[in-house]
C-alpha positions in Angstrom: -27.9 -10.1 10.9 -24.8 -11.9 11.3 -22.4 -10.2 8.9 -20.8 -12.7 6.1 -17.4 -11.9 4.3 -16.6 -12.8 1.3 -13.3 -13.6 -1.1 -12.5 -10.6 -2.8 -13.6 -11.0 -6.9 -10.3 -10.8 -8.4 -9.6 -14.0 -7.6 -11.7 -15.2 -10.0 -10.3 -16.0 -13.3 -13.1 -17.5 -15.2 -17.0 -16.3 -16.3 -18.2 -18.7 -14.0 -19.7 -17.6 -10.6 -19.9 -19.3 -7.5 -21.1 -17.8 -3.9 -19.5 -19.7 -1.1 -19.6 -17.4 2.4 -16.5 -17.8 4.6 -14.9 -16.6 8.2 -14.2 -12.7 8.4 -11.1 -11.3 9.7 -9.7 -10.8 12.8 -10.9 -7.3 14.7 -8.5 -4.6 14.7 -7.3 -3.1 18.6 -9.5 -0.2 17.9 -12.3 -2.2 16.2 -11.8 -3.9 19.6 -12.2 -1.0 21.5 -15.1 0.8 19.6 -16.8 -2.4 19.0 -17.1 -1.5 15.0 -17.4 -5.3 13.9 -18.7 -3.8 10.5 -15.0 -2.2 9.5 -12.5 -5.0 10.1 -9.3 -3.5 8.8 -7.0 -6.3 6.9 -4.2 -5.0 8.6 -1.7 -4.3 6.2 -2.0 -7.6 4.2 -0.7 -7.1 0.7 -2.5 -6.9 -2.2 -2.3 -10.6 -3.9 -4.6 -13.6 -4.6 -3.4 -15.8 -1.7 -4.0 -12.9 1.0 -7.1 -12.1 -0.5 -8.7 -15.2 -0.5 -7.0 -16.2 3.0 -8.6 -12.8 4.6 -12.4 -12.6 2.9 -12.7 -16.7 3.2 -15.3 -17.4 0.5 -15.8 -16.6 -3.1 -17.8 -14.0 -4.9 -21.8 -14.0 -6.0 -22.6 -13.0 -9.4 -25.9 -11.4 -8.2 -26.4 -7.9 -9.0 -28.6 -7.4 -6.1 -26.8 -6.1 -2.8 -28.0 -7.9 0.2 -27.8 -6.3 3.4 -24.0 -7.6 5.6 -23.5 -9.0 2.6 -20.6 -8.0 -0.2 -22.0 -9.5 -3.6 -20.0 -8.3 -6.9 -19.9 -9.4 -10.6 -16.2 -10.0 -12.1 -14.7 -11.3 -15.4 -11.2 -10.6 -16.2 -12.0 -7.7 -17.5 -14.5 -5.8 -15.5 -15.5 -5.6 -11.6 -18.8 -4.4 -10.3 -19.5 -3.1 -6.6 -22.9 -2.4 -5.6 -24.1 0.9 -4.6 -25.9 1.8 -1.2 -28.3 4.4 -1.5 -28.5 6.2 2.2 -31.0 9.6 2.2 -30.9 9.8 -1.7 -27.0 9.6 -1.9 -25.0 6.4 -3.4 -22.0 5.0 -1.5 -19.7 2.6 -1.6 -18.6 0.6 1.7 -15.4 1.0 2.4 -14.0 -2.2 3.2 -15.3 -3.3 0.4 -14.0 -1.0 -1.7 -10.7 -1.6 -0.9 -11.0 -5.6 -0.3 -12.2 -5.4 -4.0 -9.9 -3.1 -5.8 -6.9 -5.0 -3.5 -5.8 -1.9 -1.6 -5.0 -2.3 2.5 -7.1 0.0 4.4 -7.5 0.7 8.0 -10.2 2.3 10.6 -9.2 3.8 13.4 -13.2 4.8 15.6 -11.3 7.2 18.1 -10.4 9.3 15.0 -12.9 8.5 12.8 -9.9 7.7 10.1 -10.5 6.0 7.4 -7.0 5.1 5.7 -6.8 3.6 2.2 -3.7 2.4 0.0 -1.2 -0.1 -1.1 2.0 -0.4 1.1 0.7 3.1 3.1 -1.7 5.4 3.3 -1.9 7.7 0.0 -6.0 8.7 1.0 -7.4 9.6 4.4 -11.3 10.3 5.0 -13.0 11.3 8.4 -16.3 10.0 8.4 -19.0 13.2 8.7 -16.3 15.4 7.0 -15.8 17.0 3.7 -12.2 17.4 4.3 -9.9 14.7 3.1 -6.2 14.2 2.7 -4.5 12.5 -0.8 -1.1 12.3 -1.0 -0.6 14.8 1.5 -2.3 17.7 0.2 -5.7 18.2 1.4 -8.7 17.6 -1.0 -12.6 19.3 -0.4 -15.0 16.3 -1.3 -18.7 17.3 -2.2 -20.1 14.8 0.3 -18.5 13.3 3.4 -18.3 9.8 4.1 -20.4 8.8 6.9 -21.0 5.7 9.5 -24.4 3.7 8.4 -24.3 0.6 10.3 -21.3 0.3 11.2 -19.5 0.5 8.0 -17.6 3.3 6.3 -19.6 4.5 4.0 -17.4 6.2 0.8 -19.9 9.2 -0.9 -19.7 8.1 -4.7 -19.1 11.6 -5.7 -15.9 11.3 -3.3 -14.3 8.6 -5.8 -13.2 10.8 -8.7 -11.4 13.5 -6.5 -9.7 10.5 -4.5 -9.0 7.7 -6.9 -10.2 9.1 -10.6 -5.6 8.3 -11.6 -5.7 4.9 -10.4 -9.0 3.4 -11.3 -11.2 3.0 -14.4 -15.0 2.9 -13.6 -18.4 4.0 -15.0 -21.9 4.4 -13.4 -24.0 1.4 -14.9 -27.6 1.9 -12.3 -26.8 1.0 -8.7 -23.4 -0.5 -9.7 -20.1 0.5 -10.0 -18.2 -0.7 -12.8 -14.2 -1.1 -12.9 -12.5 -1.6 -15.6 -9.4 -4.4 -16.1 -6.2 -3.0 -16.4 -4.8 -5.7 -18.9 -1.5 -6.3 -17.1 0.6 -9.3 -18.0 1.8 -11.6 -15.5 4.5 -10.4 -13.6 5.7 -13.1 -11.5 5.6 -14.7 -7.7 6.8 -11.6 -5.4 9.7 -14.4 -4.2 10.1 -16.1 -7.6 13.5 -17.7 -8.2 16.7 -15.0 -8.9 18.1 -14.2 -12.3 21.3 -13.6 -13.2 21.8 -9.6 -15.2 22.2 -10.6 -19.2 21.9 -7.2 -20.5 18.5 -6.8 -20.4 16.8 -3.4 -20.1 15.1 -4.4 -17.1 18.4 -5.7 -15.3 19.4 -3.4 -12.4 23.5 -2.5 -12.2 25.3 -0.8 -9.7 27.1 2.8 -10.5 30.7 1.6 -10.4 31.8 4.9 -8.8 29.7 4.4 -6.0 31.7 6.1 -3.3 30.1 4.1 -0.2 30.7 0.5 -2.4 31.7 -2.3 0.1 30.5 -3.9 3.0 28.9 -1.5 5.5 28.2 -4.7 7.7 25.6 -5.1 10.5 24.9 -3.8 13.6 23.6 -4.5 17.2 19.6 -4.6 17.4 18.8 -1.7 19.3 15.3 0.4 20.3 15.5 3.9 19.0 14.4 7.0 20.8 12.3 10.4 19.5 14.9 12.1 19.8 15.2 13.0 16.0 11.9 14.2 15.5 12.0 17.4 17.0 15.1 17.8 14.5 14.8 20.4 12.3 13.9 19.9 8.5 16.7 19.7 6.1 16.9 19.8 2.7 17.8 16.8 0.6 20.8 16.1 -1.0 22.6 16.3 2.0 26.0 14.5 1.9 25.4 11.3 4.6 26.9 8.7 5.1 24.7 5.6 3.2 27.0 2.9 4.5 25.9 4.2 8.1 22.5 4.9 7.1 22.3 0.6 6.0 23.8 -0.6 9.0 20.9 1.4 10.9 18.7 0.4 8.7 19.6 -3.6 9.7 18.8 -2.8 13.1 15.5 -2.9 12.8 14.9 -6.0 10.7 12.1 -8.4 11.8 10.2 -5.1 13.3 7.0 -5.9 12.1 5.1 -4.2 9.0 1.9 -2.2 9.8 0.1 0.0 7.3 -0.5 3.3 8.1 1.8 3.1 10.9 2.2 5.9 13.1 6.2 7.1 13.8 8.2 4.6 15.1 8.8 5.9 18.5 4.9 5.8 19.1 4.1 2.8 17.2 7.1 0.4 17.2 6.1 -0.2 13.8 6.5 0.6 9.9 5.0 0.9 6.4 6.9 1.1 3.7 7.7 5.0 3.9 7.3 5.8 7.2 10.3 3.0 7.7 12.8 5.1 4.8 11.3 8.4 6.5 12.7 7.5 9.6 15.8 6.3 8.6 17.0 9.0 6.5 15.6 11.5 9.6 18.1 9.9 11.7 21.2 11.2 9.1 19.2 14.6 9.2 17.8 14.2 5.7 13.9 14.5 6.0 11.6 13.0 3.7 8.0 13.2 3.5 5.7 10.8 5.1 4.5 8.9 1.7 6.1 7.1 -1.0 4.2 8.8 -3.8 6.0 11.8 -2.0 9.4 10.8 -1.9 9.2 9.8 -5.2 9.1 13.5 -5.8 12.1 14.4 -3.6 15.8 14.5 -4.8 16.8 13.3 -8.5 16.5 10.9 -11.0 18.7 8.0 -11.1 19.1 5.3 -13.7 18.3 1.8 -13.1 21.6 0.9 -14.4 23.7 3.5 -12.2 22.1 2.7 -8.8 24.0 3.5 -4.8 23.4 2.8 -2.1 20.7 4.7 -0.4 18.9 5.4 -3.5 15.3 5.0 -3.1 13.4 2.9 -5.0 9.9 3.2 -6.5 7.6 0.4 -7.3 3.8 0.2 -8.2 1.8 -3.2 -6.0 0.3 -5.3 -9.5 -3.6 -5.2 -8.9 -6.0 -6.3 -11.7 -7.9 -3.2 -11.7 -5.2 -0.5 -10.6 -2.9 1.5 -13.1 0.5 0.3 -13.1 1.9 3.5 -12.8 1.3 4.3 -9.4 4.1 4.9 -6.8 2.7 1.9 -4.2 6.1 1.0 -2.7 9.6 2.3 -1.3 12.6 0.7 -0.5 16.3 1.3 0.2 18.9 0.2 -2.6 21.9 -1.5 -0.2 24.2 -2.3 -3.5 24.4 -5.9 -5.7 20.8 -6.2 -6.4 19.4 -6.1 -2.6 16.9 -3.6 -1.0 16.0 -3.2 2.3 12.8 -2.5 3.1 9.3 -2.8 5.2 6.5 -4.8 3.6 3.8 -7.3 4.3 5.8 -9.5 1.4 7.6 -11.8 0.6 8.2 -12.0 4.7 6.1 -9.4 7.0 8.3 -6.3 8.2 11.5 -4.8 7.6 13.7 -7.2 5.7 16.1 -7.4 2.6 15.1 -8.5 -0.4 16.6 -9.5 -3.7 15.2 -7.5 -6.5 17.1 -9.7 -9.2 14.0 -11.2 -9.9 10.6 -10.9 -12.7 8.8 -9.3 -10.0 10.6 -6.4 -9.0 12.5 -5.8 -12.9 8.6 -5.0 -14.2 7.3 -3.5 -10.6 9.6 -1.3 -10.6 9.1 2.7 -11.4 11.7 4.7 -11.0 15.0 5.6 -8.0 15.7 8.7 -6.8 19.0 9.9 -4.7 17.9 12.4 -1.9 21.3 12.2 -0.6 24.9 11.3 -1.6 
């Protein structure tokens, strides 16, 4: 059966339902390869309404009846419901759409059997046929593996509340899943117009003894080599140089965004953490390989006594996702910009201007792992 994709249910903002079945998205290089047409990975798309309903081409069905290639949820504003598949008395989810749902990117990679899942990188990791999973960098025992059942990613439901039981509301209700709105108030267009500080608590302001303060310019675009990765770890806090550490960092804008991107070197690509990862590894300061990580590295800074190099935290807005969730990572550069890789507002490294709705009520926490 030809298989239909279908908008993901968040974008629907009213009781009414409508099923309209739409074009699927393009085939991953390893989809490619392997020939998987059942796991097409959205390719690092972020996690909004536009992308969504660009990538899964129709709307939802409100049928509670799951027909085979076919995604069919239920969705108000306040709940979402994904069908189980029972497979030899166990209930799954599929993967993909699992995460086109709940508005996470994901990615399958066959000659690994890797299934990655996450906002703006990879905070889960399952291989299909084993118990052994990875969250946040710490390895995690599920009770049932995933497995491949027609060429779909198949998540064990048992699997869920190890992996995503901080993140996600849901309940059992017969052969659905059930998740539960988050209530989260509009936040704003990701490139909504600027705003000027005026004392808010939200406003972000620059530590006026900022040592590295100034223009640290530009440099030449150039291609890196490996050669810092055999480097040995060093702790952070290291004194560096941030004005240094931004110029390299403008080097690379326009390199293109990819999620769960493998180091640069091998993949000429970034997420959001592997691209501050690599950075700071070339001043010699190593940091670990996820955001939700780093944001456990160095010390707290103040929103209103930022420098450059601080790192800043952010959770990605999704109906049905907690809003305190490290999701994103950037590089503070001074006077309200960050520098950054992300699928939005552009796709890749760029620099952004966080004086805006968006990033003020996004935004988490900063931490200084060097000075």
């Amino acid at each position: 059966m030809k298989k239909v994709w279908h908008r993901s249910a968040l974008v629907l903002l009213s009781a009414a339902m409508v099923a309209v079945s739409g074009c699927g998205p393009q085939l991953s290089h390893e989809q490619q390869q392997s020939k998987q047409q059942g796991i097409p990975s959205n390719n690092g798309l972020a996690a909004n309404r536009q992308k969504s309903e660009n990538l899964n081409g129709g709307m939802a069905n409100g049928s509670s009846e799951a027909t085979p290639g076919t995604l069919r949820i239920q969705s108000t504003q306040d709940e979402l419901s994904i069908p189980l598949v029972t497979v030899g008395g166990k209930d799954y989810v599929i993967g993909s759409d699992f995460a086109h749902s709940l508005e996470y990117n994901y990615h399958w990679n066959a000659n690994s059997n890797v299934f990655q899942i996450g906002e703006n990188d990879a905070s889960v990791e399952l291989k299909v046929g084993s118990t052994n999973a990875i969250k946040e960098e710490v390895p995690v025992t599920l009770p049932d593996p995933p497995i491949l059942q027609n060429s779909q990613v198949h998540i064990p439901v048992s699997a869920i509340a190890a992996l995503f039981s901080e993140e996600l509301s849901y309940e059992l209700k017969g052969k659905q899943m059930v998740f539960h709105g988050t209530n989260v108030a509009a936040i704003g267009a990701i490139d909504g117009p600027d705003e000027q500080n005026s004392g808010s608590e939200l406003d972000f302001e620059d530590d006026p003894n900022d040592p590295f303060k100034g223009d640290e310019g530009s440099g030449p675009m150039v291609t890196p080599t490996a050669s810092y990765w055999d480097q040995p770890a060093i702790p952070v806090l290291k004194n560096i140089d941030m004005n240094e550490l931004i110029r390299q960092g403008k080097r690379y804008l326009g390199i293109d965004y990819l999620f769960g991107a493998d180091p640069y070197p091998q993949s000429g690509r970034f997420d959001c953490s592997r691209y501050t990862q690599y950075l700071f590894g070339k001043q010699s300061v190593q940091l670990s390989r996820l955001a939700r990580s780093q944001a456990k590295q160095g010390v707290a800074v103040s929103r209103k006594s930022l420098r450059k190099g601080d790192l800043m935290f952010f959770y990605v807005p999704g109906r049905f996702r907690t809003n305190r969730t490290v999701g994103h990572v950037g590089i503070y550069m001074g006077n309200q910009k960050m520098i950054h890789s992300s699928p939005l507002p552009e796709n890749g490294v760029q620099i952004t201007n966080i004086n805006k709705a968006y990033w003020k009520k996004t935004y988490l926490e900063a931490r200084r792992v060097a000075y």
